[in-house]
N, C-alpha and C positions, 0 to 999 in steps of 0.2 A: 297604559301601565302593563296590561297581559303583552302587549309586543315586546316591553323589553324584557320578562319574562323569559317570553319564546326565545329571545334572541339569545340568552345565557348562554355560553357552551356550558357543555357535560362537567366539566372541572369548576366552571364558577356555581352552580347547580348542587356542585357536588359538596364547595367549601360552606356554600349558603347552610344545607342540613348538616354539615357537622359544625357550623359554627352556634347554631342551634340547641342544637346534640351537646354539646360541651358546656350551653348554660344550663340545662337543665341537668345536667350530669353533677354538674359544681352545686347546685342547688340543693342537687339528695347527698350527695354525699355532707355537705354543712348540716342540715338535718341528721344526719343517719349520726353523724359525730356529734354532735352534741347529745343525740338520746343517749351515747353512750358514755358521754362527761358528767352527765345530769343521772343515768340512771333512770331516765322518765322517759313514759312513752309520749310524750309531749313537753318538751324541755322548755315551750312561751306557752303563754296563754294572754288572751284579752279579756279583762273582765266587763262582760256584759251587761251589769245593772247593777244600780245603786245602792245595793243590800251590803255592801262592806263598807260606805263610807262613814266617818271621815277616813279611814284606813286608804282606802283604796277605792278611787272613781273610775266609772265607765269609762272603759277607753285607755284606761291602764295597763302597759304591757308588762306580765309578770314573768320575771325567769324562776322557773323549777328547779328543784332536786328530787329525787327520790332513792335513796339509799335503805336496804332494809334493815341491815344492821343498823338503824340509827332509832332508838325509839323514840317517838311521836308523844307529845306531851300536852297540856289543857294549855290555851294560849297562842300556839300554833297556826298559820293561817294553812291551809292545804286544799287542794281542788283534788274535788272526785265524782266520782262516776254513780249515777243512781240506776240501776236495773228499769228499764223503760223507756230511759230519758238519753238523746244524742247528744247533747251539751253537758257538759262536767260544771258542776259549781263549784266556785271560789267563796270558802268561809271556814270560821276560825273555829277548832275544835275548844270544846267550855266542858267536857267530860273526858279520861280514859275510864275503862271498864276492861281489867286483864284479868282474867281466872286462870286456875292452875293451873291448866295446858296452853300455856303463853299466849292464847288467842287474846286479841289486842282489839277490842270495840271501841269507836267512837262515838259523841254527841256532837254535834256542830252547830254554829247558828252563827245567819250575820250578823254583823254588829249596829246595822240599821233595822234590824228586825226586831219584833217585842218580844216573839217566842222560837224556840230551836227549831230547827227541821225535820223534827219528825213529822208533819204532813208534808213535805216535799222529798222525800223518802217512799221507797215500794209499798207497795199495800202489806201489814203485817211484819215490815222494818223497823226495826225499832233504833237500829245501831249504824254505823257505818262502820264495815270489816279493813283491814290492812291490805286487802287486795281489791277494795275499790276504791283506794288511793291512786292517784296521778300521778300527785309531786305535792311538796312543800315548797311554799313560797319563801325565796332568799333576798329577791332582788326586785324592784318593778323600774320600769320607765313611763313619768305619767304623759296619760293623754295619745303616745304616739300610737295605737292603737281604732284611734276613733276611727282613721282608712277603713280598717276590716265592718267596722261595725255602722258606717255610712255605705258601706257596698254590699251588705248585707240587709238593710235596712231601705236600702233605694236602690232596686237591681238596675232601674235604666243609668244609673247613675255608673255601675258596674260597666254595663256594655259599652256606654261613650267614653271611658275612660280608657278600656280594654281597646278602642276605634281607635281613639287618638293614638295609642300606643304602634297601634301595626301599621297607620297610616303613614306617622315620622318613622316609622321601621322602613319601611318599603323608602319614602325619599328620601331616606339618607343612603341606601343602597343605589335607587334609580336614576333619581334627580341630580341634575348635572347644573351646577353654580351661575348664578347669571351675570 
């Protein structure tokens, strides 16, 4: 396989990275366009764990919005961000709290949970602010999510899959029809 590599010219070489180059280019920019349709810095999310259901099951991909002029209201499902924590929760706000300098606090809690989340909140949080918001959930697709969260969950599972992928890469470029 490295001989026909080597044998490449310069021009087949050269179409190989930017044919490359041009998926993952089409990649960011569909990303980059959507955080800007959506207004969220993450326009999908998968939800990771059973604390929303019957709403929403693991493995449920949710599309975002995050518009700021739009106020946020009790009822609401939204994904946000906790001070400590690298995964955003998805769950439904059951409080606003606005005082008279328009600061906008939430309560949330799953809807498989018995109590809110204020102990899955910072130490000494009591609230979630308007700017550890995500997005508001508009839209989901169930289940087609589980991929992220079986590759995430079984890394060798990741890398054979990740093999398989470059292996039929390479012979559909190399291999010659029998």
């Amino acid at each position: 396989m490295l001989e026909d590599i080597y044998r490449m010219n310069k021009r087949q070489t050269f179409y190989q990275f930017l044919s490359f180059g041009m998926i993952v280019s089409s990649a960011l920019m569909i990303w980059k366009g959507l955080m800007v349709l959506t207004g969220s810095q993450s326009p999908i999310v998968v939800v990771l764990s059973g604390s929303m259901e019957p709403a929403f099951f693991r493995g449920d991909l949710l599309v975002l919005t995050n518009k700021m002029d739009d106020p946020i209201t009790a009822g609401e499902v939204v994904v946000f961000n906790v001070k400590g924590r690298d995964i955003p929760i998805v769950h439904r706000v059951i409080k606003v709290h606005q005082n008279h300098s328009t600061e906008v606090r939430l309560l949330t809690k799953g809807d498989n949970n018995q109590v809110d989340d204020r102990g899955l909140y910072a130490q000494n949080q009591l609230w979630v602010e308007r700017d550890d918001i995500v997005g508001r959930a508009r839209g989901f697709v169930p289940y087609i999510g589980m991929v992220t969260i079986l590759m995430n969950d079984y890394p060798a599972l990741k890398v054979r899959l990740l093999g398989t992928y470059v292996f039929m890469s390479v012979c559909s470029i190399y291999c010659q029809p029998i």
